[in-house]
N, C-alpha and C positions, 0 to 999 in steps of 0.2 A: 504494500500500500504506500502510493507517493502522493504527494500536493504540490501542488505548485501557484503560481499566482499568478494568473490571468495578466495579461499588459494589454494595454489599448492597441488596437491596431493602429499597422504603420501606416500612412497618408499614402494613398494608391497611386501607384507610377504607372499606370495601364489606363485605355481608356475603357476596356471592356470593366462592366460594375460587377462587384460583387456579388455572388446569388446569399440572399438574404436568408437568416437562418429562420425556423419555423417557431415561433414561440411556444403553438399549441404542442410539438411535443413534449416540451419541459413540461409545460403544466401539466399533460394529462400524466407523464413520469411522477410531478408532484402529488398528483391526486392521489394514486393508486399508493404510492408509501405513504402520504397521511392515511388512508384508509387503512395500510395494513396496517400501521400504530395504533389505530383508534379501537378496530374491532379487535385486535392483540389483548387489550390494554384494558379492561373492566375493573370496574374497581370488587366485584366479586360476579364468579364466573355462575354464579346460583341464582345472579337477578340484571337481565341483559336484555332489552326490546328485540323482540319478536327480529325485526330487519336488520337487526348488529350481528344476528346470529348463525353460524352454517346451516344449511339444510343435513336434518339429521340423517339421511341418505338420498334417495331420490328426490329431486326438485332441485328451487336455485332460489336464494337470496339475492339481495343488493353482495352482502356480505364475500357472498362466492365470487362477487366478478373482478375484486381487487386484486389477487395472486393471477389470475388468467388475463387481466389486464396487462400487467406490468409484464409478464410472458410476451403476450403481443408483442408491448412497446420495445420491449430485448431487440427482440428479430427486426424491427422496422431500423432500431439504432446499430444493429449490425452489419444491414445491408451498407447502411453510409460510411461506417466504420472499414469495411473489407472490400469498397470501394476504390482504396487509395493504394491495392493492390491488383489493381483489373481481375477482379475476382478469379484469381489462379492462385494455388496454394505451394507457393514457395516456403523455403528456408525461413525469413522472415514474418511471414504470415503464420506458417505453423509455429515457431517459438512464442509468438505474442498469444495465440489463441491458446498453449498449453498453457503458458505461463497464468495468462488468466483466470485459463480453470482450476487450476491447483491452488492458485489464491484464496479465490471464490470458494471450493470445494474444503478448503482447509480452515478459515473462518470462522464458516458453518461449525464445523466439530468444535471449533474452540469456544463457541456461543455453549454450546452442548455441552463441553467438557464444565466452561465457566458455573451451570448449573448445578453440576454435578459435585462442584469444588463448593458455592456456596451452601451446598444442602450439608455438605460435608464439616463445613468450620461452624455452620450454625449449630450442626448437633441433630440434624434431620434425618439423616444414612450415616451410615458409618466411615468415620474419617477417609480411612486406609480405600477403603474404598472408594470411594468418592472420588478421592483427587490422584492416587496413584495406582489404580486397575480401569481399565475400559471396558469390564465387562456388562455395564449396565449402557454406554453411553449410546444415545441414537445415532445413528450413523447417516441416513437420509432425512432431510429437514428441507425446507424453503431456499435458503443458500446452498446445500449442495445437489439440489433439483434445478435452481437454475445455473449454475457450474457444468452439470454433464449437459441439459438443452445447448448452451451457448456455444460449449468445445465441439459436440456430435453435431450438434446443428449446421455449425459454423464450416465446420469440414467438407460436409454435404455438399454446403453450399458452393463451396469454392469448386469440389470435383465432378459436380455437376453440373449439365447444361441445361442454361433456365427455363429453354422448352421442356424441358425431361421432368422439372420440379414439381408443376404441381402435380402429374403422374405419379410420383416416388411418394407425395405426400398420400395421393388422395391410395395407394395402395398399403401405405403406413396403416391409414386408418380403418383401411377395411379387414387387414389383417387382423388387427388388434379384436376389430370388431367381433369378427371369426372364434379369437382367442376367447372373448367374451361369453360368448354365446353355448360355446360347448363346454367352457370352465366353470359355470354357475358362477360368470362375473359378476351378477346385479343380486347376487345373496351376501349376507350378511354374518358371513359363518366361516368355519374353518375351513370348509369344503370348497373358500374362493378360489379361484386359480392363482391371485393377487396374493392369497396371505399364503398359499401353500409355496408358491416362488418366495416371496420374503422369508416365512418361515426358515427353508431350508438353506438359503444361501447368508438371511442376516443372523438367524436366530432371534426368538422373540425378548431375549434381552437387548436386543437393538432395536426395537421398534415401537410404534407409538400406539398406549392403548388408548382406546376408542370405546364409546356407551352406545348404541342404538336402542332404540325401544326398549329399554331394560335391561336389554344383553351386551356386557362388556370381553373386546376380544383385543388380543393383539391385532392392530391392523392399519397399517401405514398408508397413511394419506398422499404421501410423494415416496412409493416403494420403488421396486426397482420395474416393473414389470409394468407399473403405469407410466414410467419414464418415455414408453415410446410412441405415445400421443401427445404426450408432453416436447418432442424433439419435433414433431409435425406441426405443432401446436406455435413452437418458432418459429418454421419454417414459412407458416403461413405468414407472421407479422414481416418475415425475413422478405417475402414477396410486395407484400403490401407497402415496404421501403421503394420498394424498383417501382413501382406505381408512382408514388411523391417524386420519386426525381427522373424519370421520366418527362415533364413537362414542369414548367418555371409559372405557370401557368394556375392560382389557387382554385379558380373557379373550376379547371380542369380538376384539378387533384381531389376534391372534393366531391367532383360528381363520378368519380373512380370510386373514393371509396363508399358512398352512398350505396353505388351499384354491390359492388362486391359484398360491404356490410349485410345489405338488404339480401340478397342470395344465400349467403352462409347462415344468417338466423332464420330466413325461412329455413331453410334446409333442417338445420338443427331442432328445430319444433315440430316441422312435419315428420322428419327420421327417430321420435322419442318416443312415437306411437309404439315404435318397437323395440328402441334401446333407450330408456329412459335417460334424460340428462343427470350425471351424476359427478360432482366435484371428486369424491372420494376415491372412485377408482380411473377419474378421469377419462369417462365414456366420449368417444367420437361425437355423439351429440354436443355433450359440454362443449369440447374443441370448436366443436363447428359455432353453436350458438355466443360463444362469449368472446370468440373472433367475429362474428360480425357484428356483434354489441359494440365492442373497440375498435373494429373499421369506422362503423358509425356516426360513431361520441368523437375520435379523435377527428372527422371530418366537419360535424360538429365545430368544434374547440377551433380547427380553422377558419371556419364562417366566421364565429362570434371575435377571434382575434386577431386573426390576420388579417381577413378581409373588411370585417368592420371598426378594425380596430379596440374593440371594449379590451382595457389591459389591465386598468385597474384593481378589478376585483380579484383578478388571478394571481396577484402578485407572494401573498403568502403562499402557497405549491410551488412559485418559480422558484425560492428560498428550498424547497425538497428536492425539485427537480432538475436543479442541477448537480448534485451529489446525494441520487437518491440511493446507490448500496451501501455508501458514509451511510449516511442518515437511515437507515431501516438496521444496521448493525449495531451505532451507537443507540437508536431506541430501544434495542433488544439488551444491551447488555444496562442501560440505564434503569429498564423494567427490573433487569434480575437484582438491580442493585438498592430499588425500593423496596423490593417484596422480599428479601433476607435479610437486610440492615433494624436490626431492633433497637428496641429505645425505649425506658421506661411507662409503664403507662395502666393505673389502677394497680400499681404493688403487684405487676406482672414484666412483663416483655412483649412488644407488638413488634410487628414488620414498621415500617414509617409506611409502608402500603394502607396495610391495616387500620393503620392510627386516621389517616388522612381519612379514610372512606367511613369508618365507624364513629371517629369523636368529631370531626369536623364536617363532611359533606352530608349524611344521614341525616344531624340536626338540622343542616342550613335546608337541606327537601324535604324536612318537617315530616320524618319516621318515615319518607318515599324511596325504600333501597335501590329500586332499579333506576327512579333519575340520579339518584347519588350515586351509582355506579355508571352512568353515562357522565356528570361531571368530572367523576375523576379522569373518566376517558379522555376528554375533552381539553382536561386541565395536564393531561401526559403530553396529548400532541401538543398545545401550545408552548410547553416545557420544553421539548423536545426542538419546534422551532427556532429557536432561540439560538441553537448553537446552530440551524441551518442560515439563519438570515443573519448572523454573525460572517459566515463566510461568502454568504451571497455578498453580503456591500462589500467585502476587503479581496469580492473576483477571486477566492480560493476554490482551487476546484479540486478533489481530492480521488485522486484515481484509484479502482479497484481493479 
């Protein structure tokens, strides 16, 4: 992880103009990590509005489109990114793409680890274990799901001819589909195809348990076997970048992805008749409807900022969006660092989590837990802002 500091640009010697950067990406970047901070972040996971919350298996929340959002937006920032290699996978291209992902992928564990080390010195597991055995520690999370999309994605990309793409994808997803259908993907039990691959290859001390309807199982939300809708899943945002630069043209750009957005969530709604849209094992439905939700919204976002200019209101997200895996790393580890940090309180010991949401926010909602659990929300991300729009004015831009 580097930073560096932004400099003004130098006074152009050319008469051809600069192609102007997009605003609406940052922002919808911004969106999507304030979203994951906010629905992360309750002030207790036992009283949480109905739309903050995942769908408990089949269906879709607001809540579900924040992680597949920010997926998209990967792939659209990679196309621009691997651009400045005429998408051919050289010596070059391949060091910076591993390099990345081992970063990314390595983080992840240490977010993991970091938990595991606090439950440890607070007296919650046992020391020895905690901080110097990995045998408890998750091994697939959020950060190391988007680390193998961006490296496998990214390769693709490069070895691939972009006619050939959306073919490779759209046979991704049928495969999977395939995988689904005869693995009792859409059940909820051991007999998934999902946890019987994690099972054997994580062990269910690596992996994350899960409640449904009253039944608690091991069962990994970003395992390994849903990994590969999730790498189509880039791919699509990865295409939908060659779309924007394609033409300099907003009004064009816009009515691309209108089109394409409007296609793939039909698609996804009409195809859930028979594989329902599901976050959890990240069904081909999902894929397809929460890419063309984010074709969409981000064509959207350029209407409302590009073309009409409105900048104003977006401006706290530009403060995410442009160092949003800083900022969704440091909110993770700043969460772990409220919610194990004790401090006096009634001739006991509270988290400063605890304290905040039971003696200070609960009163001020007048005995209302679940808004007192949305203010704390509320009161993380703007916390959390703080160090982003520190580095937004002083142009720091902190590379992962």
């Amino acid at each position: 992880m580097a930073h560096t500091k932004l400099q003004p640009p130098a006074p152009a010697t050319e008469s051809k103009p600069r192609p102007r950067r997009l605003l609406a990406l940052d922002i919808l970047r911004g969106i999507t990590i304030a979203g994951m901070l906010l629905v992360n972040n309750p002030g207790s996971w036992g009283h949480i509005y109905a739309p903050l919350e995942h769908a408990s298996w089949n269906g879709l929340t607001p809540t579900d489109l924040v992680f597949p959002f920010f997926m998209f937006i990967m792939g659209v920032s990679t196309y621009f990114s691997l651009k400045k290699y005429n998408f051919k996978l050289n010596a070059s291209a391949g060091l910076k793409i591993l390099r990345r992902t081992i970063v990314i992928f390595l983080i992840g564990l240490g977010i993991a680890w970091l938990a595991l080390f606090l439950r440890g010195i607070t007296g919650e597991a046992s020391l020895w274990e905690s901080i110097w055995t990995f045998d408890h520690i998750r091994v697939l999370g959020v950060m190391p799901r988007l680390a193998i999309c961006y490296g496998v994605g990214s390769i693709i990309a490069l070895c691939c001819d972009k006619k050939s793409l959306p073919w490779l994808i759209a046979i991704m997803l049928a495969l999977y589909a395939v995988i689904l259908l005869i693995g009792n993907g859409w059940e909820f039990s051991r007999n998934n195809i999902i946890n019987i691959v994690d099972r054997t290859v994580l062990g269910t001390n690596h992996m994350y348990t899960d409640t449904v309807d009253g039944v608690t199982l091991t069962f990994d939300p970003e395992g390994l076997l849903s990994t590969l809708p999730s790498i189509a899943h880039m791919l699509i945002g990865f295409m939908c970048g060659g779309l924007l630069l394609s033409t300099k043209d907003n009004n064009l750009r816009i009515n691309k992805l209108f089109i394409v957005g409007t296609i793939l969530t039909f698609a996804g709604f009409l195809l859930s008749y028979g594989m329902p849209i599901n976050k959890k094992v990240w069904s081909p439905t999902f894929v397809l409807t929460t890419c063309g939700l984010a074709a969409s919204f981000l064509g959207l976002l350029i209407w409302i900022i590009d073309i009409k200019g409105y900048k104003k209101w977006c401006r706290f997200f530009e403060a995410y969006g442009i160092n949003p895996l800083f900022m969704y790393v440091f909110g993770s580890v700043f969460s772990l660092c409220l919610s194990f940090t004790k401090i006096p309180y009634n001739d006991g010991m509270i988290s400063i989590k605890g304290w905040l949401y039971q003696a200070c926010l609960t009163p001020a909602a007048g005995g209302n837990e679940t808004l007192a659990s949305l203010l704390y929300a509320l009161i993380f991300v703007c916390a959390t802002w703080t160090v982003g729009y520190y580095l937004y004015r002083n142009k720091i831009y902190i590379k992962i």
